[in-house]
N, C-alpha and C positions, 0 to 999 in steps of 0.2 A: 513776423520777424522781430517787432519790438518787444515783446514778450517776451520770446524767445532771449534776448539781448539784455530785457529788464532781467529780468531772470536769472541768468546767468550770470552776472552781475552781483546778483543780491549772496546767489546759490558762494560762488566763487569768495567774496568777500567776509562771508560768514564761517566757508570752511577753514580760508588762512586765519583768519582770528580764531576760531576755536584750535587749531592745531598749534598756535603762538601760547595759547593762555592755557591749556592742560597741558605742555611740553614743558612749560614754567612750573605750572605748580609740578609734575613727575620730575622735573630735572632737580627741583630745589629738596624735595625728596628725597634725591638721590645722593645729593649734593652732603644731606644732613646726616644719613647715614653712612656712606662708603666715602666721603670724602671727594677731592675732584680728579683722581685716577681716572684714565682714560676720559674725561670729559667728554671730546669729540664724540667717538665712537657712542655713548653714549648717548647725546642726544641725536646724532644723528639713526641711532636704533628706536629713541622714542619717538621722535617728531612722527617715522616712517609706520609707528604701530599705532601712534592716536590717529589714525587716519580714520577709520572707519568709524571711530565715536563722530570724528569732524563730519562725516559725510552723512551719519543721520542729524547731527546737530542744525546743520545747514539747512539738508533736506524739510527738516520740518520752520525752519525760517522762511522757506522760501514757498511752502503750501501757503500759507496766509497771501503773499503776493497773487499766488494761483486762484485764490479765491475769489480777490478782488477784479483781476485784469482779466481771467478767463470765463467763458462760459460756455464754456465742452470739454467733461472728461478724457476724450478720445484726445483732443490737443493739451491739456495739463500735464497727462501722465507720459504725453511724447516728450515733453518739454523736460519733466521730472526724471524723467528714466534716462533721456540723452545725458542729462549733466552728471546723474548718479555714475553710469556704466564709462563715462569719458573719464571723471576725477576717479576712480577705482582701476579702471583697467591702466592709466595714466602712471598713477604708482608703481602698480604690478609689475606694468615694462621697467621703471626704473631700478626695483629690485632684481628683476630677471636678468636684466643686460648691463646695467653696469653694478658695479663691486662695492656695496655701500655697507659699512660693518650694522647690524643690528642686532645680532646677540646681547651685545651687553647694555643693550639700550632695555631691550625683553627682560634682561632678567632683574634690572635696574626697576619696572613697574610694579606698581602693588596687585597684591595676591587675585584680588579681587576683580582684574582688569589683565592679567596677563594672555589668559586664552585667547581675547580676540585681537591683542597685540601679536602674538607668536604666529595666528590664525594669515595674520596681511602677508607674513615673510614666505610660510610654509606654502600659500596658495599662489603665489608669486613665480616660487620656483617647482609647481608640482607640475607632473604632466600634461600634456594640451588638453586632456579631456575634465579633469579636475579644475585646470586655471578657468578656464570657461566657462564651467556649470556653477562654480564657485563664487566668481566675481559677477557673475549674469543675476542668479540666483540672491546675492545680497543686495545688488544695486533694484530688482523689482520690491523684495521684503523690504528696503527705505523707501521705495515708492508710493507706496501701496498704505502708509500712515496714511496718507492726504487722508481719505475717508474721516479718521478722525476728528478734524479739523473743519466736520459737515455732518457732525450727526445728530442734531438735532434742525428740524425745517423749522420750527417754533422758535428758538432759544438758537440765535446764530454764535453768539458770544459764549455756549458754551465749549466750541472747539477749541478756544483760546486755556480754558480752564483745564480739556483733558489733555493737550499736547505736550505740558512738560510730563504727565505719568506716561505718555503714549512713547517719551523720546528712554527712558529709563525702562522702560518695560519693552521695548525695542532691544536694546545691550544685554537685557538680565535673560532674555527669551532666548539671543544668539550664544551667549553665551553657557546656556544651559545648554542648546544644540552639539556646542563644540567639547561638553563633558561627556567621560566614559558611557554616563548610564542610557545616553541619546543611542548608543551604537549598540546595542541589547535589543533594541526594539528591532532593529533587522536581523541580530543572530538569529533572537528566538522565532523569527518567521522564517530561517535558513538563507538567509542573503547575507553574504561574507564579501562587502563593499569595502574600497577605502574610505576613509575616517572623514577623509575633507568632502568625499561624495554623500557621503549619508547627511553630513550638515546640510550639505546643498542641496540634497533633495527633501529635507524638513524644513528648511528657510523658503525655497521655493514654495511647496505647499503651503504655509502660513501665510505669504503675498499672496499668494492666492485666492486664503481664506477671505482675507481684510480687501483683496479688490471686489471679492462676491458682496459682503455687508456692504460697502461704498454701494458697489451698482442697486441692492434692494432696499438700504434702508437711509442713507445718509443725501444728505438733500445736494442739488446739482450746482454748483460754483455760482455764484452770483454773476457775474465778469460785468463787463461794460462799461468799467470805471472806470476813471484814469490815474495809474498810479503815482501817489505823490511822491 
């Protein structure tokens, strides 16, 4: 339970600060090109689309805590996956059930970041079977980093070196999922899927990939310490 607690704590505090400090920088963005029209609406369409950059941000903040206090994959990734799937599904309701404008917050983001901004609103308000394999499926593939953060048993310090490529090759991966060319690859095998489920079932299979290398090659969490 203290882990659980630390954790949650760390996971939580890292996500409002990341979602405070890229809402700033997109808002101020915003601000410089279109003026402060619609403000509100605006931020409240961004804060609600950096979501998911904030929840791998965090997530991999909160692996290094894992590293230190834990020592069992099986409780790390319970720990990782409860706080992933609670702060994601958490949102989702907020978009689903109450009336929070975020179009113009979406079209307010840069080019380069709008997919998995537009990606939080769409999967929010899709069908029960979409919301779930969708928000399941992203909350295991931010999981499912830790591995990184343990792969070398010799060289512990270097998970600290791969994690910021791990947190940006996280974004750049989903976000290639959620382009046209991802939904080709089931035409052309004859599976005429919706768009949000095909993400979901190529983000799912890559946590999967990255939880296989964890269990065969990345060495076992330290734990035992007590965190400062």
């Amino acid at each position: 339970m203290k882990n659980l607690a630390t954790s949650s704590l760390r996971f939580l505090i890292t996500f409002m600060g990341s979602i405070l400090c890229v809402s700033a920088v997109f808002i101020t963005n915003s601000l410089m090109e279109n003026g402060s029209k619609n403000l509100m609406e605006t931020l409240y369409g961004i804060s609600l689309a950096t979501v998911p950059l904030a929840v791998i941000v965090a997530s991999f903040m909160t692996f290094f805590n894992l590293n230190r206090t834990t020592s069992s994959r099986f409780k790390g990734y319970g720990i990782i996956l409860f706080l992933t799937t609670f702060t994601l599904t958490a949102t989702a309701a907020i978009l689903r059930y109450v009336d929070v404008p975020s179009a113009q917050g979406i079209a307010a983001l840069p080019a380069e970041y709008r997919l998995i901004g537009s990606w939080m609103s769409e999967v929010a308000n899709a069908p029960w079977p979409e919301f779930s394999a969708g928000l399941a499926a992203f909350a295991f593939f931010a999981a499912t980093f830790w591995g990184l953060t343990r792969l070398s048993r010799s060289r512990p310090l270097l998970g600290a070196f791969v994690a910021p490529g791990g947190a940006i090759a996280a974004l750049y991966v989903f976000s290639l999922y959620l382009s046209g060319p991802a939904d080709v690859l089931f035409t052309l095998v004859g599976f005429n899927i919706p768009r949000l489920m095909t993400t979901a079932i190529l983000t799912g299979a890559s946590g999967l990939a990255l939880f296989l290398l964890d269990v065969l090659i990345a060495r076992k969490p330290a734990g035992g310490r007590r965190d400062a």
